[in-house]
N, C-alpha and C positions, 0 to 999 in steps of 0.2 A: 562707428559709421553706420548709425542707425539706419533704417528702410521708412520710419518719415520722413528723411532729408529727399524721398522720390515721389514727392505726390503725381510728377508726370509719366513713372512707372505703371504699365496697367498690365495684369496678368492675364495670361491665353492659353489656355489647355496648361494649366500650371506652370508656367513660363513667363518669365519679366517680357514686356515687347520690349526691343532695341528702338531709339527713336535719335534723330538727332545726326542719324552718321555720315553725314555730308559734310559735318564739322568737326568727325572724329581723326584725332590727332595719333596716328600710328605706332609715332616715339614712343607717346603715354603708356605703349605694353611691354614696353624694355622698365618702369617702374614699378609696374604691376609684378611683372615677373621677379626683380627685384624683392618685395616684399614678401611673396611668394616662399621665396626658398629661402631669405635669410630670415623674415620673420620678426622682423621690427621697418620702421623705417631708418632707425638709425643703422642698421648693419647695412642696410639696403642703399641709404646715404654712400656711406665707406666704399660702397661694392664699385655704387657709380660715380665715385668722386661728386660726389655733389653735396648739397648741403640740405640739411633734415628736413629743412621747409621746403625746399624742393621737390623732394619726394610726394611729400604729403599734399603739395598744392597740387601737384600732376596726376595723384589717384584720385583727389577728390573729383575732378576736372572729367577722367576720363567715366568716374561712376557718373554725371551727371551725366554723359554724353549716350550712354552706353543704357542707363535709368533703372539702374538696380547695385547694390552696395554690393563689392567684390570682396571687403575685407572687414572684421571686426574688430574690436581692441579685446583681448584678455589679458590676465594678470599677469599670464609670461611675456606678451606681446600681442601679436600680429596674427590672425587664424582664415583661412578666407570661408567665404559664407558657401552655400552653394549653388549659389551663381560664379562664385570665384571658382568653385572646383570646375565647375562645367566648361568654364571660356579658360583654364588653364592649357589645357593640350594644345587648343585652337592659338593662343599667344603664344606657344613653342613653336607652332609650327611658321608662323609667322615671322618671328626669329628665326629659326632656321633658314626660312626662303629670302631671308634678307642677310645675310650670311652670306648664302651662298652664290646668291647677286654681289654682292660687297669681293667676295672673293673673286667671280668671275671678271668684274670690270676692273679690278685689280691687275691680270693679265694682259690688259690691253699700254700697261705704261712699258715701254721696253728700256727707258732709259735707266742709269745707273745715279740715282735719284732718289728721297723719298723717305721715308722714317720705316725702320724696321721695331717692333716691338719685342722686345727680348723679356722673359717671365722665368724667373728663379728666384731659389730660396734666397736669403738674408745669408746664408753661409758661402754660397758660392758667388753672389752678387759679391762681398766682400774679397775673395778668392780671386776673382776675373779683374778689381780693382786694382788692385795685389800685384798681381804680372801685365798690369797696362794693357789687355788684351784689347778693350774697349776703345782705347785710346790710340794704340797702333791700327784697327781697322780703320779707326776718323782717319790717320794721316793716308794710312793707302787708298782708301774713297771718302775726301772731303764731302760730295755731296749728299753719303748715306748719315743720314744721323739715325743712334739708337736709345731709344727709349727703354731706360730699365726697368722693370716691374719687380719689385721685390717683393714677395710675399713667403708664408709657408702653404698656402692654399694653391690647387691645383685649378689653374684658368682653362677655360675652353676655350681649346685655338677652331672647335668647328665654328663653335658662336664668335670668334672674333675677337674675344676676350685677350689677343695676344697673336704673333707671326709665328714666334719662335720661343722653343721651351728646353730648358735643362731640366732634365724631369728624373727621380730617377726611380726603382722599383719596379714592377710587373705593370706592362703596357698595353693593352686591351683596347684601345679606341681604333678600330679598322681605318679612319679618315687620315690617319697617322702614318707620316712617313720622316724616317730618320737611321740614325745607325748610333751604334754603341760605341761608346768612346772611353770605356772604363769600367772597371771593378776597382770600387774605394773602398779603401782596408780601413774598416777601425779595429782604435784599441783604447785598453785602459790606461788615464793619464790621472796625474796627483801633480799639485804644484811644488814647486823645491820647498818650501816653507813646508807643507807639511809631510814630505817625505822626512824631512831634516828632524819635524818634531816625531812621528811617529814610526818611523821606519819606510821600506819599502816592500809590496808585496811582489814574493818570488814564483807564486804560480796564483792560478785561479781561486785554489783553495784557500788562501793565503785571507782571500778578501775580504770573507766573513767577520774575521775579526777587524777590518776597517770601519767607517764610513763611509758612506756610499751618498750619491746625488740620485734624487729618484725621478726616471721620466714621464710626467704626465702627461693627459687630456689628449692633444692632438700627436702628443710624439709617444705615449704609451703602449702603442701597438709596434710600434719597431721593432725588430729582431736584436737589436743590442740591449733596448731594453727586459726584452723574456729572456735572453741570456744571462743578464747581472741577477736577475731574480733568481733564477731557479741556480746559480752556482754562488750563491751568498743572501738565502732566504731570510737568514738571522742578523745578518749586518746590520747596523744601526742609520736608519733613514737621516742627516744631517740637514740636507736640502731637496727642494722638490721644485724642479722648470718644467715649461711648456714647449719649451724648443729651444733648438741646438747651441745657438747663440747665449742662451740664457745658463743651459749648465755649464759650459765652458766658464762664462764668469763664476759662476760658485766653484768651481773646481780651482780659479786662478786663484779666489778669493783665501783658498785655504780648506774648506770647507768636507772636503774629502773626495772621494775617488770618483770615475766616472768615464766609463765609454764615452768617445769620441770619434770623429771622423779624422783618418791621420793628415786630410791635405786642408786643414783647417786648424788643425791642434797643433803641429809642426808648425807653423808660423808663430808662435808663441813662446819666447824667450822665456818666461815664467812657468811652462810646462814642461812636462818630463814625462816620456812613454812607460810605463812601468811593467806593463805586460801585454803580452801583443806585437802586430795584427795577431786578430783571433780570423783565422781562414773564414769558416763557418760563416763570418759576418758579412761579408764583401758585399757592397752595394753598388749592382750596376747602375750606371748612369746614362742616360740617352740624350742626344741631339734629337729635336723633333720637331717636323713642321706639319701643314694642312697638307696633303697630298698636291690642291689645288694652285697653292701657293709656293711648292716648290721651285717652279720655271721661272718666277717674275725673276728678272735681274738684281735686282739689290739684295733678295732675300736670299737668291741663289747664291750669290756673292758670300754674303756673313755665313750663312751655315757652310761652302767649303774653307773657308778661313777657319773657323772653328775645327771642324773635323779633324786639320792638321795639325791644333795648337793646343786643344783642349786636355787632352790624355797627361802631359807634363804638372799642368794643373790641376789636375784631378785626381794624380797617384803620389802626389807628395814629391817630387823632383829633388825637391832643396832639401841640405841634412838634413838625417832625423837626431834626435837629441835621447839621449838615455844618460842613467848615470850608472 
């Protein structure tokens, strides 16, 4: 997005002039920022559910409005110019204060009514499926419907991005209000197939001599993951995922060992705990909302539903399986 596509761009004490902004379209900087952070348009696409050429028609759109290029193409993607770094803060805050308008007129609905946004992983999304949890709150309030967000990506509930979050690990966003509903135990699981072929391991030290699944890219920083490492440095790597969902099937596959979460790995007829919980691991998990958004009724509604239901889900309730 070259800077000839602005011949009506003219510069001022080294600065693009703005021109045009009586026809500037506000939306257009939920795109901007979009590209911004993820850095293509397609991941930018994905973020906003939209589609590629959407994006790209609504930056070209807002550069025109605006009469200076906000973004470049390079060979990894997307980079912004700097005129993009300059009006970046300015479009956060922009988002924000529409946010928190969005959130405020929100409190003015009192009825029991309304779609609730719910934002969790693929693991617990499946989990929550699992014991109908989603399904029993439709019957107790027909007219809340819930929208599930499944991701392994952490949404901003300041920006809107989501009501409500099962989130879990170290919680630091001060706008955040919720409570703790759990410490989830993992452990080490093998599937009957290859305990059957290779044996089973009796302690930690055991495992070195296994196969092991290795966690990368976004799930690499886990603490279950630096624990399999540094207690089985020499094991032999078989398979490598990205996330939770993904080693659990290599481990069902056969493929060799691998930390898991137990209220996710226990539902699995084809698994088997082999060692474990490892205390050390425990991963709290939180219910959490926007502070602002706590009172509305419908949201206030699903988060104490949950609060009372969730913990059974979340610590493994149903047998555990060993051999």
């Amino acid at each position: 997005m070259g800077r000839d596509r602005y011949g009506a761009a003219r510069l001022r004490g080294g600065r693009a002039r703005m021109h045009n902004l009586t026809m500037f379209d506000w939306s257009d900087l939920r795109y901007f920022l979009a590209v911004a952070r993820e850095g293509s348009s397609l991941a930018a696409a994905r973020t906003l559910r939209v589609s590629q050429s959407t994006v790209h028609r609504r930056l070209v759109e807002l550069e025109k409005r605006l009469g200076c290029p906000l973004v470049e193409r390079r060979p990894s993607g997307y980079g912004l110019t700097e005129y993009g770094k300059e009006l970046q803060p300015y479009a956060e805050r922009v988002e924000q204060a529409a946010s928190a308008l969005r959130r405020h007129a929100a409190t003015f609905d009192k009825g029991m009514r309304g779609t609730v946004r719910l934002t969790c992983s693929t693991p617990m999304a499946y989990r929550l499926m699992k014991w109908e949890l989603l399904d029993k709150f439709h019957q107790r309030y027909p007219d809340i419907k819930i929208e599930l967000l499944m991701t392994e990506r952490v949404l901003d509930l300041s920006n809107g991005k989501a009501d409500v979050a099962i989130r879990g690990g170290d919680i630091r966003e001060e706008a955040l209000v919720g409570k703790k509903i759990a410490d989830v135990p993992w452990a080490v699981y093998a599937s009957r197939s290859y305990v059957e072929r290779n044996g089973r391991p009796r302690s930690p030290e055991d495992i070195r001599s296994h196969c092991i699944i290795e966690f990368i890219d976004e799930i690499a920083a886990l603490a279950a993951a630096r624990w399999l490492r540094s207690k089985a440095p020499e094991a032999r790597i078989s398979g490598q995922a990205s996330n939770v969902p993904s080693v659990l099937l290599a481990v069902k596959s056969g493929a060799g060992l691998a930390l898991l979460p137990s209220h996710l790995a226990d539902l699995d007829q084809d698994l088997v705990r082999v060692i474990g919980p490892i205390p050390e691991l425990d991963y709290p998990i939180y219910l959490l909302t926007h502070r602002d958004l706590r009172k509305i009724p419908r949201i206030a509604a699903f988060f104490d539903y949950c609060v009372s239901r969730l913990r059974p889900v979340l610590t493994g309730a149903e047998p555990r399986k060993t051999i």
